[in-house]
C-alpha positions in Angstrom: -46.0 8.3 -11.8 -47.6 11.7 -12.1 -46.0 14.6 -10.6 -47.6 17.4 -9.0 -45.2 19.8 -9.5 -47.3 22.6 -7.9 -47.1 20.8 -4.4 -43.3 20.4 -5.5 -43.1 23.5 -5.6 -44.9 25.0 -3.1 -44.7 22.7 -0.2 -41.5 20.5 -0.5 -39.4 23.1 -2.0 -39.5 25.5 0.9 -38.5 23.0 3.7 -35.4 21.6 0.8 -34.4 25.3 0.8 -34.9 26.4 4.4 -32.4 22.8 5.1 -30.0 23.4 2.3 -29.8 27.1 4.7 -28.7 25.2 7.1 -26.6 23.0 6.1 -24.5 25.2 4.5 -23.4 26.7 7.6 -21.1 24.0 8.4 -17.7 24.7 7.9 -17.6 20.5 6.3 -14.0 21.2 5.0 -11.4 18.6 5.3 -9.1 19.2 8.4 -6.9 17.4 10.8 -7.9 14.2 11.7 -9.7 13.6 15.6 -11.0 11.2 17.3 -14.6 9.5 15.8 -13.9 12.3 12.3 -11.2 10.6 9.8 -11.5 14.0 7.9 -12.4 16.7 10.6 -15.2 18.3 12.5 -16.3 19.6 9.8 -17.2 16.9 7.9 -18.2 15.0 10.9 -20.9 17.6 12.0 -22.4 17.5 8.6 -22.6 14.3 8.4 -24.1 13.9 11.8 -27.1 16.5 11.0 -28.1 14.9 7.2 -28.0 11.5 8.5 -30.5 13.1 11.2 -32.3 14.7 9.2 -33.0 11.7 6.8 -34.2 10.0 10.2 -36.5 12.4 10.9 -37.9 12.6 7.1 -39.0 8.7 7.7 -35.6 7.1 5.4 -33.6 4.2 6.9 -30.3 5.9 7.7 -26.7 4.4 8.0 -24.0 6.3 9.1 -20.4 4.0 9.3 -19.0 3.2 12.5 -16.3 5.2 11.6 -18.0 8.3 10.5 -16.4 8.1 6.9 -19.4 7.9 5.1 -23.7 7.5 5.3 -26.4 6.7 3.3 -30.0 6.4 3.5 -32.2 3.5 1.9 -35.6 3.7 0.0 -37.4 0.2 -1.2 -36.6 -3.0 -1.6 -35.9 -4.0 -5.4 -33.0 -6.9 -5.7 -30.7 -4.2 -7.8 -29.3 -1.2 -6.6 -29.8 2.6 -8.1 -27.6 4.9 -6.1 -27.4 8.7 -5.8 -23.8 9.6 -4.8 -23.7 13.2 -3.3 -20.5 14.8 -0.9 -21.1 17.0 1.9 -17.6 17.9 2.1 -16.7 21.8 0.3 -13.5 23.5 -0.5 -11.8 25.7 2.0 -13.0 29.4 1.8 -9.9 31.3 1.1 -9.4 34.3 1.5 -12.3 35.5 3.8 -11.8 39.1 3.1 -13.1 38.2 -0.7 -16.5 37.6 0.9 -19.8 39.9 0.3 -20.6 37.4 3.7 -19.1 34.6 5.6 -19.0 32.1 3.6 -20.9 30.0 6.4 -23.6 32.0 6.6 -25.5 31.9 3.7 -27.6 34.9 2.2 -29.9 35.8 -0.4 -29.0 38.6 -2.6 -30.9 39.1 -6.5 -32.2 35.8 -6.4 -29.3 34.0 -5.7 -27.8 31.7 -2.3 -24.5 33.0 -1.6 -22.7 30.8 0.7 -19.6 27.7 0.4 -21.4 24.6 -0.8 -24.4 26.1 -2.2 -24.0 24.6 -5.7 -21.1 21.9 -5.2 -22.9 19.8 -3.5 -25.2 20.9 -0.7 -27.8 22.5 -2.4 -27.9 19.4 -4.8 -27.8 17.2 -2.0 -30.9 18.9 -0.8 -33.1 18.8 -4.0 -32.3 15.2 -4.5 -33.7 14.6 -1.0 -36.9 16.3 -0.7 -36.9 15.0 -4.3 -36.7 11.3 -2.8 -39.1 12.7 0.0 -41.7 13.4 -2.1 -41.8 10.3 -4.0 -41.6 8.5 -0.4 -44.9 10.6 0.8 -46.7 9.8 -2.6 -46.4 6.3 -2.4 -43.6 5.1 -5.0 -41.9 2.3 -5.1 -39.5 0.9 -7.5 -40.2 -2.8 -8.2 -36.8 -3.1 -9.5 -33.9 -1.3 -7.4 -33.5 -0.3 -3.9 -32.7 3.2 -4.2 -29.5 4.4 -1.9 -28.6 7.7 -1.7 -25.0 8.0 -0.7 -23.4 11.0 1.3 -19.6 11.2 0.9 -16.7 13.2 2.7 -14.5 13.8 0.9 -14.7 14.6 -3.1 -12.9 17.1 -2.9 -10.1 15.9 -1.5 -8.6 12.4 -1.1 -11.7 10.6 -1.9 -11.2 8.2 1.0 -14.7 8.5 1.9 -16.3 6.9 -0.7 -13.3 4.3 -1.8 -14.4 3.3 2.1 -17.9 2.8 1.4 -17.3 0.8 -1.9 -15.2 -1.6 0.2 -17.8 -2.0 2.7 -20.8 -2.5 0.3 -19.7 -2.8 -3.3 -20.9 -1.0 -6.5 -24.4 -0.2 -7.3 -26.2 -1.3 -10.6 -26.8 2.0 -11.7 -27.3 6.1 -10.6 -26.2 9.3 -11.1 -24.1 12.1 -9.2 -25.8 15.7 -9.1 -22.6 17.2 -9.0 -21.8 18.2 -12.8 -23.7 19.9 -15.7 -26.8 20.0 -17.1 -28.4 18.1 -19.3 -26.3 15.3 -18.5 -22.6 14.6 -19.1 -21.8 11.2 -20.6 -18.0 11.5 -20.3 -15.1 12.8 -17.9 -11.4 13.7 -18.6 -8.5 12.2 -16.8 -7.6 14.1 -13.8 -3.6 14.1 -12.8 -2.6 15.7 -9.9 1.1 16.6 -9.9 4.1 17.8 -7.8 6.6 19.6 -10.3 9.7 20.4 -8.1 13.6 21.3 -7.8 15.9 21.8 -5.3 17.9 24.6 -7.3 18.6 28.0 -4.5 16.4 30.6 -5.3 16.8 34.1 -3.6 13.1 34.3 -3.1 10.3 33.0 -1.3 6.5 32.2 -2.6 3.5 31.1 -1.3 0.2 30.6 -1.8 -2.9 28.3 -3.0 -5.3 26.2 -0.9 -6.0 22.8 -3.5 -5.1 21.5 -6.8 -8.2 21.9 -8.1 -8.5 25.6 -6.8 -6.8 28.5 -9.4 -4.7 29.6 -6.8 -5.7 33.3 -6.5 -3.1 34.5 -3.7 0.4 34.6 -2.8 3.3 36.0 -1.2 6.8 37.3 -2.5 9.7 38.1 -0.7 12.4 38.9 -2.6 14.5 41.7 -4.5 12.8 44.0 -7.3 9.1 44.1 -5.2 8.8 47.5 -6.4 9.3 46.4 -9.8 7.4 43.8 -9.5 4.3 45.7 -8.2 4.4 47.9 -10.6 4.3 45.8 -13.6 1.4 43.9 -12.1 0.1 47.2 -11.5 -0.2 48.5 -15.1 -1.8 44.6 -16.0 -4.8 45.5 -13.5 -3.3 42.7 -10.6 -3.7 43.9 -7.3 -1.0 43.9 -5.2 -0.5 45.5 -1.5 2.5 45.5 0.6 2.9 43.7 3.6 5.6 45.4 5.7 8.4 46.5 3.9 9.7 42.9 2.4 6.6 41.2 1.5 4.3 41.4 -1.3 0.7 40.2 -1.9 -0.8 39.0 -5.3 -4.3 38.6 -5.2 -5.9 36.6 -8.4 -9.5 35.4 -8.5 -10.3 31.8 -7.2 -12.3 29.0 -9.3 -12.4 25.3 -10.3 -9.4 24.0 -11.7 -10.8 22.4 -14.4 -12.2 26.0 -16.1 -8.6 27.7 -14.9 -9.6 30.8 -17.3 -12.4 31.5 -15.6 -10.5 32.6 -12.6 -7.1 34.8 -12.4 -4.0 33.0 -11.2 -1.8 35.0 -9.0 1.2 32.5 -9.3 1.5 32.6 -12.6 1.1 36.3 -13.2 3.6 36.9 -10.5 6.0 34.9 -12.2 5.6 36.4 -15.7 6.1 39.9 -14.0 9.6 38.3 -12.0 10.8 37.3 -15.7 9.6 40.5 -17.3 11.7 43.0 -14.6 14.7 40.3 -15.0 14.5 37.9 -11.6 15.4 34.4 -13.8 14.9 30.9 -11.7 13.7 27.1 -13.3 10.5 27.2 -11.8 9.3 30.7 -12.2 11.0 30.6 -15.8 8.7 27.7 -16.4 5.1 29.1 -15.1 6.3 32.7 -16.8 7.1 30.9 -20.3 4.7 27.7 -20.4 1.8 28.1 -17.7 0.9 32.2 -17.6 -2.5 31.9 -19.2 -2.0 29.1 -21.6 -4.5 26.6 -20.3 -4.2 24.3 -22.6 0.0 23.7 -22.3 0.4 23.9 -26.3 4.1 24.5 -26.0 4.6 20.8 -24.2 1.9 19.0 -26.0 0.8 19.0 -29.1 -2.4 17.0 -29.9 -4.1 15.8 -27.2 -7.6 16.5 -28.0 -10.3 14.4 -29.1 -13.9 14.2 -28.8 -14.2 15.0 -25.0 -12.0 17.9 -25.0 -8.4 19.6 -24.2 -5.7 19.2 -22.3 -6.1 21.8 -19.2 -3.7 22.9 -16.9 -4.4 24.5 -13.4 -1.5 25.7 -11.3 -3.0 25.0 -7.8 -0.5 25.7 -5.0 2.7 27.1 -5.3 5.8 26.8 -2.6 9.1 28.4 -3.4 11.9 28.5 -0.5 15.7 28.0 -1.3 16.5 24.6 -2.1 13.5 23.2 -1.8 10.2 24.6 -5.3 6.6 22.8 -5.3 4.2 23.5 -7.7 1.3 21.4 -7.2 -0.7 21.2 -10.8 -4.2 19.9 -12.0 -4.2 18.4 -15.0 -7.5 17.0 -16.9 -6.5 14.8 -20.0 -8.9 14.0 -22.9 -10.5 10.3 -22.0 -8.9 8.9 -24.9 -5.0 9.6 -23.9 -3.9 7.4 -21.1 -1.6 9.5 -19.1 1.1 6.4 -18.3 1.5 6.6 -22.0 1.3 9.4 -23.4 0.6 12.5 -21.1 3.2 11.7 -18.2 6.0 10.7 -20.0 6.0 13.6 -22.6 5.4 16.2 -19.9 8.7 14.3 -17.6 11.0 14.4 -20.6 9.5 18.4 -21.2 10.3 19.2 -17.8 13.8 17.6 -17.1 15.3 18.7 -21.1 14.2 22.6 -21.1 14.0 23.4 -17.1 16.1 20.9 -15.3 12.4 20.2 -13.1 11.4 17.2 -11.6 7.8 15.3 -11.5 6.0 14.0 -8.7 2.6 11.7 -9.6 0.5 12.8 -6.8 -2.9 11.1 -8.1 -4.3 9.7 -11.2 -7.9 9.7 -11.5 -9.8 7.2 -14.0 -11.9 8.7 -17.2 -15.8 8.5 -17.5 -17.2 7.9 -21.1 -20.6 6.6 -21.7 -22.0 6.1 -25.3 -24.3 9.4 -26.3 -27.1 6.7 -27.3 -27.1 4.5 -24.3 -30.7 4.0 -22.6 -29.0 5.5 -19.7 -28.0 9.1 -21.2 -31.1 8.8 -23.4 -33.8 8.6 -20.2 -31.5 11.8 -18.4 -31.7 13.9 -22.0 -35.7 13.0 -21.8 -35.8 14.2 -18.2 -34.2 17.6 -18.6 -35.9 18.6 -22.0 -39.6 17.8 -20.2 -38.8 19.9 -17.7 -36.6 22.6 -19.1 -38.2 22.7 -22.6 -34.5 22.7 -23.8 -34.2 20.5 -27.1 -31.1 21.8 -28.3 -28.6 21.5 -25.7 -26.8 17.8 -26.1 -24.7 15.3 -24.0 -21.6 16.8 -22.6 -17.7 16.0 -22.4 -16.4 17.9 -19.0 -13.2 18.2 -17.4 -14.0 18.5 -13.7 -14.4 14.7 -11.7 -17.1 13.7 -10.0 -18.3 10.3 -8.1 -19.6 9.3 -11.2 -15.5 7.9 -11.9 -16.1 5.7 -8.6 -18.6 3.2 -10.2 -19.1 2.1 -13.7 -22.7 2.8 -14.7 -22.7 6.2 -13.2 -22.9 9.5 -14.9 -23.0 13.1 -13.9 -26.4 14.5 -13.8 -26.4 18.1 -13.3 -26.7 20.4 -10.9 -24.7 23.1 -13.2 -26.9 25.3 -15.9 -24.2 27.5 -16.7 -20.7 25.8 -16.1 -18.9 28.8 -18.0 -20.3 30.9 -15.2 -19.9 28.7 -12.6 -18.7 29.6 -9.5 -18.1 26.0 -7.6 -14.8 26.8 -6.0 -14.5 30.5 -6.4 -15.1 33.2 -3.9 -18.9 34.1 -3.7 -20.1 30.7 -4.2 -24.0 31.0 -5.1 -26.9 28.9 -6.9 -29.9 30.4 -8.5 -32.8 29.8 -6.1 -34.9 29.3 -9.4 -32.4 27.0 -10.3 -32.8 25.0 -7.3 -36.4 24.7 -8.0 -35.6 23.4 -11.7 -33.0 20.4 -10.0 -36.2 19.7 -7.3 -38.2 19.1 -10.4 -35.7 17.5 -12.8 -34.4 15.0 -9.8 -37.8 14.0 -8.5 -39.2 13.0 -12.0 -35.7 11.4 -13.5 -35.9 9.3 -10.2 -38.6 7.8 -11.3 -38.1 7.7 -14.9 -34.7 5.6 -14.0 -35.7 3.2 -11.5 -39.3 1.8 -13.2 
């Protein structure tokens, strides 16, 4: 099928943008369970409005009974090519860190600034209008049925779409816009971990919002603040003073799998407690084997391969007497299986040098499809026609998507840039022109994968 991408452009573009506007001022984070919203309002209300909205675009529109899920349905081929999105976003953090509310998107040099914009509502949007398009133009796919899926909670517990797969299966093949450009053919492990202790500290700290958030604030109470302060000081951490017996570290958020593109205020606040002489297991630990070594070398030693490092994100951080959590994001190279290798070195690390325990919060599954598979050969075609880009090649990333829910499925963009990516991070944005690129790549790969 020929695509005009001048009516693209000018005509279905607007309307994706104008929606991925609204959209992104729902608040779709995951909160307290009520009654008819498993994971929220939030999520509830967006999930409400797209599954509306694909009514109203002419789709045939499910949303579960229980509101955990939705998807909308295009064609009627006997196999099944999903596109698996999330509505659901990270909470916003500090609000304060904001150029606007993070719920009420705005332009500013060409960019959308608002929480969602890039991971995965504005995605979500250009894959729509993309399937929109190809709905007003008269395609059909004589092979699949094409679903696009809307989950709830990616970001979180990933409830939402383990749900749907129990309802309805796995689909025969697709792709999740919620990684890089040009397409990524395989995905780390991802271990989410509790390392604790019950030893007394004389201190309290807290702060972080997610594991897979650098956690870029916390509080200290505790003796030496002065000291403290000052040594972050002179490092260029800003601090203020809450009171008389409370200190504020402010870091700078982002996605846990890139933890150096953001500033962790845990760790820095513990190297500056073991710098001015305040000595305790768990600060000891993030001062001496976390504090900006991303990659744990001290612990491990050789787990790398093809796909990548070892990386380590320090995520949340509770410290009270008696009772330390630090909750950790690891992503392991897809050919180390943690229950061999990764968990059992980092246990025996832990309990031998710091007397620390280890909780297994989660454990999610690698992605690796072969570079030369027709799969990642029609997505490479797709982005150098429209980008023009024949260098760029198949990539190895540490951040999870959907794309570990099904086998089959890879990450297909929406991420140019994922060095200066700000998914997670304060000041979320996408590139409007960039938007326009995914409502151009999607709408011609659709077709290209489902002929």
């Amino acid at each position: 099928m020929i695509i005009d991408n001048k009516k693209l452009l000018e005509v279905y573009f607007p309307e994706a943008y104008e929606q991925t506007k609204k959209i992104l001022q729902i608040p779709s984070f995951k909160t307290e369970a009520l009654p008819n919203a498993p994971f929220g309002k939030g999520t509830k209300d967006v999930l409400d409005y797209t599954i509306k909205l694909a009514k109203e675009l002419g789709f045939d529109a499910h949303q579960d009974k229980e509101n955990r899920y939705g998807f909308l349905d295009y064609g009627n081929g006997e196999k099944l090519f999903v596109i698996l999105c999330h509505l659901d976003v990270v909470p916003p953090g500090n609000m304060s860190e904001w150029v606007t509310d993070p719920f009420k998107p705005i332009e500013q040099d060409g960019k959308l600034i608002g929480r969602g914009s890039f991971d995965d509502k504005g995605p979500t949007m250009m894959n729509l209008y993309a399937l929109k398009y190809l709905k007003d133009h008269g395609f059909k796919s004589e092979k699949y049925k094409i679903r696009m899926i809307f989950g709830l909670t990616e970001e979180t517990t990933w409830e939402s779409i383990r749900a749907y797969i129990e309802d309805y299966g796995i689909a025969d093949a697709g792709y999740v816009p919620d990684g890089e450009f040009p397409v990524v053919y395989a995905e780390k492990w991802i271990v989410d971990a509790d390392i604790v202790s019950t030893h007394p500290a004389e201190f309290e700290i807290k702060g972080g919002s997610a594991y897979n958030v650098i956690c870029d604030l916390v509080t200290y109470k505790g003796p030496k603040i002065n000291e403290i302060q000052n040594y972050l000081s002179n490092q260029n951490i800003r601090t203020s003073l809450n009171g008389y017996h409370e200190l504020v570290v402010q870091g700078a958020a982002g996605h846990g799998s890139l933890p150096w593109v953001g500033v962790n205020a845990a760790t820095w606040l513990a190297k500056a407690m073991f710098e001015v002489g305040i000595n305790h297991p768990t600060t000891d630990f993030l001062a001496k084997e976390v504090h900006t070594n991303y990659n744990a070398t001290r612990i491990f030693q050789g787990i790398s391969d093809e796909t990548g490092d070892l990386t380590q994100n320090l995520g949340i951080i509770e410290i009270k007497n008696g009772k330390q959590r630090l909750a950790f994001n690891y992503r392991v190279p897809v050919f180390t299986k943690p229950k061999e290798k990764f968990i059992p070195q980092l246990t025996k690390f832990l309990k031998e040098n710091y007397n620390l325990g280890i909780e297994i919060i989660g454990i999610e599954d690698s992605v690796y499809v072969p570079k030369d598979s027709d799969l990642i050969k029609k997505l490479m075609k797709v982005y150098q026609e429209v980008t023009g880009d024949m260098v760029s090649q198949p990539l190895a990333i540490g951040g999870g998507t959907y794309a570990k829910s099904m086998p089959n499925i890879v990450a297909f963009g929406a991420e140019f840039d994922i060095e200066k990516s700000t998914m997670h991070a304060y000041n979320e944005y996408v590139k409007i022109d960039d938007l326009k690129k995914m409502l151009e790549i999607y709408t011609k790969a659709i077709t290209l994968l489902t002929e």
